[in-house]
C-alpha positions in Angstrom: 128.9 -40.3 -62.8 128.3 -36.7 -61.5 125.2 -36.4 -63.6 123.4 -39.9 -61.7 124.5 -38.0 -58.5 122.8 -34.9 -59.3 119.4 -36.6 -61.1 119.0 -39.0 -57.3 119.8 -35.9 -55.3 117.3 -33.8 -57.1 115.0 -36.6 -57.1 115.6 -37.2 -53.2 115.2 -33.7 -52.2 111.9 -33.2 -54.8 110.3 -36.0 -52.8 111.4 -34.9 -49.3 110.1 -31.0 -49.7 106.8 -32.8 -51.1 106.7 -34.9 -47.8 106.9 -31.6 -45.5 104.0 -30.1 -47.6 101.9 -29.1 -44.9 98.0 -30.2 -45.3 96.4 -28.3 -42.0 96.1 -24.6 -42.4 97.6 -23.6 -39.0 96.4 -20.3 -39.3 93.2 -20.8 -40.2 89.9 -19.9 -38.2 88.5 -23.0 -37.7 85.5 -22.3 -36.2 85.0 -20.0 -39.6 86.0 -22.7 -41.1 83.5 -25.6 -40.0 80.6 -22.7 -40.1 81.2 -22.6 -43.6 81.2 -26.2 -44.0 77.8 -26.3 -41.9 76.7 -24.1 -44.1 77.8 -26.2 -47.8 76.3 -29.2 -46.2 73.3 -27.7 -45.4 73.1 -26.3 -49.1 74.2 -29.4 -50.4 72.4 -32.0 -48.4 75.4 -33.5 -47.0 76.9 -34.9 -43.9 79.7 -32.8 -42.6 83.4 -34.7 -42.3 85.5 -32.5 -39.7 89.3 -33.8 -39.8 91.5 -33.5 -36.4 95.0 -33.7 -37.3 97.9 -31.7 -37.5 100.4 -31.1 -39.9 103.2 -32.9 -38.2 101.3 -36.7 -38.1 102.5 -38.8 -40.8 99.2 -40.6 -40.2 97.1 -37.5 -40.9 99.2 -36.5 -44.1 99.0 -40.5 -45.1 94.7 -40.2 -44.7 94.9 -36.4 -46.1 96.2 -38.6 -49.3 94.0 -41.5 -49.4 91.4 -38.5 -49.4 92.9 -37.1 -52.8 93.2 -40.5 -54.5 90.1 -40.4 -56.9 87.6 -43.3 -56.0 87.7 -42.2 -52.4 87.5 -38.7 -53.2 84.4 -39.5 -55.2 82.8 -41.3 -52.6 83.7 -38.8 -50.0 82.7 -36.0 -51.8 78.9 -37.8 -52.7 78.5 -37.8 -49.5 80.1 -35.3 -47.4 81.3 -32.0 -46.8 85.1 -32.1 -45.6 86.9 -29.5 -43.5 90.1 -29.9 -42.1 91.2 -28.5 -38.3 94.4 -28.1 -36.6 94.8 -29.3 -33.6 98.8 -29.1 -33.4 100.3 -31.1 -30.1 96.7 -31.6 -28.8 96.6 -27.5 -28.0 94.6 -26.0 -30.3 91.1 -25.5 -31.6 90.0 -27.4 -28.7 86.5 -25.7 -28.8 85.9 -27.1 -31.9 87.1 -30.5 -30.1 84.6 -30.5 -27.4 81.3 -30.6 -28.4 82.0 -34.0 -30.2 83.2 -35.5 -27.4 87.1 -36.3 -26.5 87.4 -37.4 -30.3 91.4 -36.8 -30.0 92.6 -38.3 -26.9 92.9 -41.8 -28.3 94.9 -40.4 -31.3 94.5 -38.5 -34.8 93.7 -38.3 -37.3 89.9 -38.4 -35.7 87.0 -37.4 -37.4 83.6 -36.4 -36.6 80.4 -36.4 -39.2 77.9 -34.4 -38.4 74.5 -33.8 -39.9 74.0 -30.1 -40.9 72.7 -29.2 -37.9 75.2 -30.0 -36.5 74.4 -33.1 -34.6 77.1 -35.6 -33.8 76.5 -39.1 -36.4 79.8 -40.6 -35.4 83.2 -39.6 -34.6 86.3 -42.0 -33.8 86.7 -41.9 -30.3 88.6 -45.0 -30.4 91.5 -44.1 -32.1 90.6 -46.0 -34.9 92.4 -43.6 -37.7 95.5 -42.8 -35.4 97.3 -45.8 -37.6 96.1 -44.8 -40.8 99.6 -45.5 -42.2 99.3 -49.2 -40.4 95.3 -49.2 -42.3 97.3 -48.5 -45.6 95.1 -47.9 -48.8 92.5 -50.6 -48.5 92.4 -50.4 -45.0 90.9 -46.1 -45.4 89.0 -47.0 -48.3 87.3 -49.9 -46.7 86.9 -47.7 -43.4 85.0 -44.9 -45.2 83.4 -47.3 -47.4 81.9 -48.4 -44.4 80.7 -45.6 -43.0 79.0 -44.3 -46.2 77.1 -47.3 -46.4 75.8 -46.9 -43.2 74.4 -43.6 -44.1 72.5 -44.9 -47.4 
């Protein structure tokens, strides 16, 4: 009996520690950071995909893996150039916030896509990723597969 014990305990514990992996570099520079992006889209003639989130949203860890599963990867990745910022409790890296509009207030995750120049294509000011757990799988997919096709 002991052993059953141990193997759910491991396996509860494996899967919790997994859960708290954190997805938004808190430390990062973000302004560095979407520069650099700018930059690959440019090189890669791409639309740039800025993520506002933080790592304590279960909604932006949920659409942080949607964007790993591989057909939306793919279709992200033909068409944009992804970087992630932090904006913990709606304090931070609000200069990167701004110039997009007030892409946050209704909720994150939010994104913004932006051509490489910079200039604002669309961005959810209407919340409409802040229930990307509610959106499950189909829900993202179908959402992105959306906006991809607008592009084309």
């Amino acid at each position: 009996m002991m052993p059953i014990t141990a193997l759910v305990l491991s396996i509860f514990l494996s899967a919790f520690a997994c859960a708290d992996v954190p997805v938004y570099d808190e430390s990062a520079d973000a302004a560095v950071l979407v520069a650099q992006a700018l930059g690959k889209a440019k090189t890669d003639n791409k639309q740039l995909l800025i993520v506002f989130g933080a790592n304590w949203c279960s909604d932006c860890k949920m659409l942080d893996g949607e964007f790993k599963k591989p057909a939306l990867k793919a279709l992200l990745d033909a068409h944009y150039v992804i970087v992630k910022v932090d904006v913990s409790r709606f304090n931070k890296n609000l200069d990167i916030v701004k110039p997009y509009g007030d892409v946050i207030k209704k909720g994150i995750p939010s994104i913004v896509i932006a051509t490489p120049a910079n200039q604002l294509v669309y961005a959810t000011n209407g919340g409409e990723l802040a229930d990307a757990r509610k959106m499950g799988e189909a829900g993202v997919a179908a959402f992105f597969q959306k906006l991809a096709a607008k592009k084309s």
